[in-house]
C-alpha positions as CSV (number, residue, x, y, z in Angstrom):
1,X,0.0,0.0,0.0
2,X,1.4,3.4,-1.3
3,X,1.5,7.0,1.0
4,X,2.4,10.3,-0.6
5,X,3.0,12.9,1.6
6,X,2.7,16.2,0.7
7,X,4.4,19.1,2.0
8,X,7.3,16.6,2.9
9,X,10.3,19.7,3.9
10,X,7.9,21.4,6.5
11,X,9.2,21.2,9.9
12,X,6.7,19.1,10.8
13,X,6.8,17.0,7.4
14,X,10.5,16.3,8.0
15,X,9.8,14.7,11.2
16,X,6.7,12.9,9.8
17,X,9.3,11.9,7.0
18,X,11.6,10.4,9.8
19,X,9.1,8.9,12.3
20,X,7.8,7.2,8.8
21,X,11.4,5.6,7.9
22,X,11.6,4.3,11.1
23,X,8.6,2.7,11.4
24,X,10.4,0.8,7.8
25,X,8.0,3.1,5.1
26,X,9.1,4.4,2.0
27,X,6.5,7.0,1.0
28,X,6.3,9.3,-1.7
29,X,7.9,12.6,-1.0
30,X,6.0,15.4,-2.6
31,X,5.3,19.4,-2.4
32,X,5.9,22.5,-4.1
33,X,9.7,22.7,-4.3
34,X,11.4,20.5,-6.2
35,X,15.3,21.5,-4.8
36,X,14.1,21.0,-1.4
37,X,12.7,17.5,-1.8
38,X,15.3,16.1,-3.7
39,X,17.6,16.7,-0.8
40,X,15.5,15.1,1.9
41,X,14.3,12.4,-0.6
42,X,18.0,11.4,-0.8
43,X,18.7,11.7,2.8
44,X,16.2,9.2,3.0
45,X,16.5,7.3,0.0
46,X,12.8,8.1,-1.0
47,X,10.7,8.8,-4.2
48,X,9.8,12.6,-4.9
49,X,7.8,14.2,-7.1
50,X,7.7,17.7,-7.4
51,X,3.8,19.1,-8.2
52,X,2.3,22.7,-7.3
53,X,-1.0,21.9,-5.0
54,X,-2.8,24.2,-7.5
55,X,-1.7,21.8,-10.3
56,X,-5.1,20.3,-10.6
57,X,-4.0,17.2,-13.6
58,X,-0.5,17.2,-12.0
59,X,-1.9,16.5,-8.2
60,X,-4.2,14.2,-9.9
61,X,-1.6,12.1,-11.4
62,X,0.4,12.2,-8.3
63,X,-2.4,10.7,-6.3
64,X,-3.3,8.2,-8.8
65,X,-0.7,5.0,-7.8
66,X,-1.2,6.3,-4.2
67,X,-4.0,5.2,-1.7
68,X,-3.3,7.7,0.7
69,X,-1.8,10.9,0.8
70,X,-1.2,12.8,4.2
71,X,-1.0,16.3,3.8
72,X,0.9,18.6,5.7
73,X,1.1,21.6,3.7
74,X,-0.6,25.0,5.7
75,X,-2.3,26.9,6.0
76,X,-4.7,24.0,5.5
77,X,-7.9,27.1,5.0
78,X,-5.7,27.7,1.6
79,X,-5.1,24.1,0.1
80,X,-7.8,22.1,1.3
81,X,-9.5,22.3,-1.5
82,X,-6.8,21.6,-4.1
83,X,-6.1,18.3,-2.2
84,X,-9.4,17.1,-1.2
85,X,-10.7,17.5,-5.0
86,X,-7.5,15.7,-6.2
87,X,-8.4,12.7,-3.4
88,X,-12.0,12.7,-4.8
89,X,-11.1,12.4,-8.7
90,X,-8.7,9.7,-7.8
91,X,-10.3,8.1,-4.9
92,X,-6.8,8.4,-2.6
93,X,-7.7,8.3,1.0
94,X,-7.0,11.9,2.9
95,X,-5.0,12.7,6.0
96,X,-3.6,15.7,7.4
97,X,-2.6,18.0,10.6
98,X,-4.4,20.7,10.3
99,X,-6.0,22.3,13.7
100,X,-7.9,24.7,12.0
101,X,-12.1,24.9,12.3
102,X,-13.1,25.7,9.2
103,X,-11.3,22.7,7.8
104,X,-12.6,20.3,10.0
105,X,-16.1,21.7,8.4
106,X,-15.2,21.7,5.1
107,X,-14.4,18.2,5.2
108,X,-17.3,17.2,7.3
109,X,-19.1,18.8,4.4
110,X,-17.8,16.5,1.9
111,X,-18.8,13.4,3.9
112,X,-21.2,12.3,1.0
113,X,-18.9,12.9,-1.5
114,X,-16.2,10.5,0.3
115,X,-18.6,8.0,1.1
116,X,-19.5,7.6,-2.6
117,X,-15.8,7.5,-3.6
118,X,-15.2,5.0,-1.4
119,X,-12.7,7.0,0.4
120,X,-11.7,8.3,4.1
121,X,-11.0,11.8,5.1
122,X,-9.2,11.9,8.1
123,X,-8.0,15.4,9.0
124,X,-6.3,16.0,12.7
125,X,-4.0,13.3,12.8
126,X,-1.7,15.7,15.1
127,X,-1.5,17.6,17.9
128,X,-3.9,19.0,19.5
129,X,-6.3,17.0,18.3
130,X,-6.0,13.5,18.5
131,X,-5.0,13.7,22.6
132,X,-8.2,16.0,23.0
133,X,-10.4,14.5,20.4
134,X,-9.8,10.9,22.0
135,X,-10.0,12.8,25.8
136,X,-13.8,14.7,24.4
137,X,-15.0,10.9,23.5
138,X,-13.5,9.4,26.7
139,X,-15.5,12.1,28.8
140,X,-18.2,11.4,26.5
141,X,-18.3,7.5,27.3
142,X,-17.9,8.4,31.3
143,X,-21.4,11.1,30.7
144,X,-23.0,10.0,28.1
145,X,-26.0,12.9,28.4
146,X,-23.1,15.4,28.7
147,X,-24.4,19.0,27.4
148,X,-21.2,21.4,27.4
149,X,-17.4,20.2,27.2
150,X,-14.7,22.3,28.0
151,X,-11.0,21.3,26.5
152,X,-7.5,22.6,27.4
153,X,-3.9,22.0,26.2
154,X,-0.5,23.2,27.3
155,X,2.2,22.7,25.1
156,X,5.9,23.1,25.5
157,X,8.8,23.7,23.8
158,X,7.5,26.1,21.3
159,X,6.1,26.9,17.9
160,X,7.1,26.0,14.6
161,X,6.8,28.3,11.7
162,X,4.5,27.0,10.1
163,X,2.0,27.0,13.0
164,X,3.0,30.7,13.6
165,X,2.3,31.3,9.8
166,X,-1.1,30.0,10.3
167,X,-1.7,31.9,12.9
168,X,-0.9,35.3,11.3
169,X,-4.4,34.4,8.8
170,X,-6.3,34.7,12.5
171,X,-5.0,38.3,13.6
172,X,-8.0,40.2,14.5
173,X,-10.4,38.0,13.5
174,X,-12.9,36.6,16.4
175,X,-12.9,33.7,18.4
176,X,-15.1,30.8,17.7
177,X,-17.4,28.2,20.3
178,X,-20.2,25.6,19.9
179,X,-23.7,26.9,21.3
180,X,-26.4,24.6,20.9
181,X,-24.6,22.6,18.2
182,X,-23.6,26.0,16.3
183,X,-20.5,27.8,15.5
184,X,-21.0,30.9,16.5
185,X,-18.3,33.6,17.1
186,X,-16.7,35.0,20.5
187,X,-15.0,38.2,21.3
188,X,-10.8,37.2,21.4
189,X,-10.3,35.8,25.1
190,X,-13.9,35.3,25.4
191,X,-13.3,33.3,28.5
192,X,-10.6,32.1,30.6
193,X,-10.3,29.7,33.5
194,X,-8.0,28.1,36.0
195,X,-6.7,24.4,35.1
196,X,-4.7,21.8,37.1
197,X,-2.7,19.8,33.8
198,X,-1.5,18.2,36.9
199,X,2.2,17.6,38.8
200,X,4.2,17.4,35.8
201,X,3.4,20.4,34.4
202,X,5.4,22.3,36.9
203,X,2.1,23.9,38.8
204,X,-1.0,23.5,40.5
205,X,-3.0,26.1,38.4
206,X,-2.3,27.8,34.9
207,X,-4.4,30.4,33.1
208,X,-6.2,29.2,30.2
209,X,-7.8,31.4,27.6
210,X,-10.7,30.7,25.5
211,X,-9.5,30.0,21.1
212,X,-10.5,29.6,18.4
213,X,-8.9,25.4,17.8
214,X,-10.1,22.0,15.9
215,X,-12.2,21.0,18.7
216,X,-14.6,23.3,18.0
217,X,-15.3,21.2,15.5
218,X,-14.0,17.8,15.6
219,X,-15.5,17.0,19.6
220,X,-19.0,17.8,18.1
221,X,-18.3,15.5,15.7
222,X,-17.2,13.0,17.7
223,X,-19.4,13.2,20.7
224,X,-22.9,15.0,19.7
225,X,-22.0,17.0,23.0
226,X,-23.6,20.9,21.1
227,X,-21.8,23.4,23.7
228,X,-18.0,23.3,23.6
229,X,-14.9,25.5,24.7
230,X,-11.0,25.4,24.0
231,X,-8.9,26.7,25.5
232,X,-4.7,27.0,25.9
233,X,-2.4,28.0,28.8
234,X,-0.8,31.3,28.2
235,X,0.9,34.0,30.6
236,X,-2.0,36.5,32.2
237,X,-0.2,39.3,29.9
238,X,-1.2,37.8,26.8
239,X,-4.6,37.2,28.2
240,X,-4.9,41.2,28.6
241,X,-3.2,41.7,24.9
242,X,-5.3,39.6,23.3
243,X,-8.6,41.0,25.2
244,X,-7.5,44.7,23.9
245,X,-7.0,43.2,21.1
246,X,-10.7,43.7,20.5
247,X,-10.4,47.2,19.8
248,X,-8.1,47.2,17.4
249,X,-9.1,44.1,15.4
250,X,-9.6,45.8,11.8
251,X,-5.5,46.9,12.0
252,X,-4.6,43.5,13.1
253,X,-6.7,42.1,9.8
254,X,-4.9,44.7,7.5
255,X,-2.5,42.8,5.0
256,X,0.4,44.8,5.4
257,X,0.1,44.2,9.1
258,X,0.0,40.5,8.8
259,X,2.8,40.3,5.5
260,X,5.3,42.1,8.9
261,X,4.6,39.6,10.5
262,X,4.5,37.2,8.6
263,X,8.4,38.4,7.5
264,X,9.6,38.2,11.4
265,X,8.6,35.0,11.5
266,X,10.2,33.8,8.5
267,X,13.3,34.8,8.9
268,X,13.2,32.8,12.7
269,X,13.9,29.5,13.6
270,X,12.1,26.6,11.4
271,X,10.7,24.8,14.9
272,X,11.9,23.5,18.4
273,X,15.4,21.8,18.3
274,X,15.7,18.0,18.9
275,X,16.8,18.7,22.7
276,X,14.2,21.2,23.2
277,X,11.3,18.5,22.3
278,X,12.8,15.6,24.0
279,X,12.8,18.2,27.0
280,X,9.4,19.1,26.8
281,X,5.7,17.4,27.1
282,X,2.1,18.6,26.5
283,X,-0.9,18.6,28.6
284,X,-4.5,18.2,28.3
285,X,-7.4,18.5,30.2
286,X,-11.1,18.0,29.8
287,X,-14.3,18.6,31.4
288,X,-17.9,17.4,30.8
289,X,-20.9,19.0,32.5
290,X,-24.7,17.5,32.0
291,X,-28.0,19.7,32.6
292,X,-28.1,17.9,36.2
293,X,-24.8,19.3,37.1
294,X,-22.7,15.9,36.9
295,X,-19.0,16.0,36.1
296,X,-16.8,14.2,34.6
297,X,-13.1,15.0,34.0
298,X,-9.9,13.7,33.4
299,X,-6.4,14.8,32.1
300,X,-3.6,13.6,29.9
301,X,0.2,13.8,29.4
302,X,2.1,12.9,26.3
303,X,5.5,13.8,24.1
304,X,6.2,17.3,22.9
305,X,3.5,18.2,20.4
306,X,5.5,17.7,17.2
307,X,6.8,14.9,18.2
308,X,3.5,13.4,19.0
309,X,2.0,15.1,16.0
310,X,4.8,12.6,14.0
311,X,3.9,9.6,15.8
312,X,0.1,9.8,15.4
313,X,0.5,10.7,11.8
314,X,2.2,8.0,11.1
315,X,0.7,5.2,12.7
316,X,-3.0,7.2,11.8
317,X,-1.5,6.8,7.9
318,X,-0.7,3.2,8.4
319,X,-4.1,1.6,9.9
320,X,-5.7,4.0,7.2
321,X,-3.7,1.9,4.8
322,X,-4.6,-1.4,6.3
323,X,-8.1,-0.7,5.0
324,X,-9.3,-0.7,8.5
325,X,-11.1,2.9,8.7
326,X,-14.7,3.8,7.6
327,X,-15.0,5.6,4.3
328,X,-16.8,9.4,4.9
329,X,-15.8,12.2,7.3
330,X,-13.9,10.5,10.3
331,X,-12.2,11.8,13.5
332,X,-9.3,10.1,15.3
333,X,-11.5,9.0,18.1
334,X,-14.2,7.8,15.3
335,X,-11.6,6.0,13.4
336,X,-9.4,4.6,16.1
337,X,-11.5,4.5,19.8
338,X,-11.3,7.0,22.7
339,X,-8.1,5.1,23.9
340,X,-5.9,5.9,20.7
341,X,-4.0,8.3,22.4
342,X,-3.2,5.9,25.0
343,X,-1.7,3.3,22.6
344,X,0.7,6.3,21.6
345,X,2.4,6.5,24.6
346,X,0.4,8.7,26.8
347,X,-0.6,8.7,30.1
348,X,-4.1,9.4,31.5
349,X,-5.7,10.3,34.6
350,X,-9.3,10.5,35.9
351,X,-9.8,13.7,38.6
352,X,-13.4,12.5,39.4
């Protein structure tokens, strides 16, 4: 069974590259630039194939031997729609790492579509999602008549660029939450609360703010539960920045204000060094609240994001290949159980 990833050179695609060749794969290396795969293709003794994503007939014929491709070129908003129309026409089964909302919905969208192609779309296969999808449905199982879900993550170690790039499309724009099964928009910060991530984390209490992340999305999808907050751990100064932010929103959406940005953040480092993520874990926590006023929480601890987010591709990529998954719209905890993230290594603890 054949694997094309796309977008191969990324930070995080070079590490998806790796964890893949150690796992004894031999993918198809693909993206945009053709200099930059050729030298990780040989460092690797891989295929490559150089193809622009908005090369309809050359994705295509990319994608034809393949029956799976795992993308991991972002902003996902930008080639979602390039890839999932090249998966369709050749009925290639679709992975990525996106975190971003309006993703998650686009391809929720396409469901029918996949179903009729015979094919799985499986976007998320990272972190955050897959430790908080897989702790949503957990909570789920422990409540099933749960009404509203809250969601946290810490994450050390840093940012890559590429996550900081997409982030830069968000400047000024609002935050997002699920009300009564809707998407409907928040002011930036709309919310923050306390949360123990537990011992390791170096704390008894971090401040968490609300965002705009995957779950949104992919924890409706997952568990039916139609009111739903994310949130992250960031310093109480950013909390304040980000909550003036609100009036000034429309110079934070300008484009000349997001290309300086986006320059500064170009010309930094590609990711966190290999010492810095074997130094480093991420946390997650969850809560689930019924109309009665039950609870039901629990919390989780696993590898440094990115390394995580190369593990989980990988072995999400494999068992897609093994023909094992549903075709349609899937999440990881629809595709793989509510214990997934467990089998990956991480650890996780009940608080009620």
């Amino acid at each position: 069974m054949s694997l094309v990833i796309y977008g191969a050179y990324g930070y995080t695609g070079k590490l998806i590259v790796a964890e893949a060749v150690r796992q004894g794969m031999k993918p198809m290396l693909a993206g945009r630039n053709a200099d930059k795969l050729r030298a990780l293709a040989e460092q690797f003794d891989l295929p490559w194939q150089a193809c622009d994503i908005d090369d309809t007939d050359g994705l295509q014929k990319l994608l034809l031997p393949a029956d799976a491709v795992l993308h991991c070129a972002g902003p996902f908003h930008r080639t979602v729609d390039a890839m999932l129309g090249a998966c369709l026409a050749t009925k290639t089964h679709y992975l990525d790492i996106t975190g971003e909302i309006a993703v998650f919905e686009r391809l929720a969208a396409a469901n029918g579509e996949a179903q009729r192609a015979g094919i799985t779309l499986l976007p998320g296969v990272g972190f955050d999602v897959v430790p908080t999808d897989c702790l949503a449905a957990h909570l789920k199982e422990k409540l099933p008549d749960a009404s509203d879900l809250k969601l946290a993550f810490m994450g050390g170690g840093g940012m890559s660029r590429g996550t900081l790039l997409t982030m830069i499309d968000g400047l000024g724009e609002p935050g997002a939450m699920r009300e009564n099964g809707r998407i409907v928009p928040v002011p930036p910060a709309f919310d923050v609360i306390d949360v123990d991530f537990g011992s390791e984390s170096g704390r008894p209490s971090w401040s968490c703010m609300s965002i705009p992340w995957g779950d949104v999305s992919t924890a409706f999808h997952s568990t039916g539960i139609p009111n739903i907050l994310t949130y992250t751990a960031v310093p109480p100064s950013s909390i304040r920045k980000l909550k003036r932010s609100r009036w000034f929103g429309w110079l934070l959406r300008r484009e000349f204000i997001r290309n300086l940005a986006r320059k500064r953040i170009k010309a930094g480092k590609s990711g966190p060094s290999d010492d810095t993520r074997a130094g480093s874990q991420t946390f997650v926590w969850g809560e689930a609240r019924n109309a009665g006023g039950q609870v039901a929480s629990a919390r989780l601890v696993g590898d440094n994001g990115y390394s995580l987010t190369a593990t989980a591709a990988v072995e999400s990529a494999r068992r897609m290949l093994t023909g094992t998954v549903s075709a349609g719209f899937q999440t990881p905890s629809r595709a793989f159980g509510a214990d997934y993230i467990l089998e990956l290594g991480a650890k996780r603890e009940d608080l009620d």
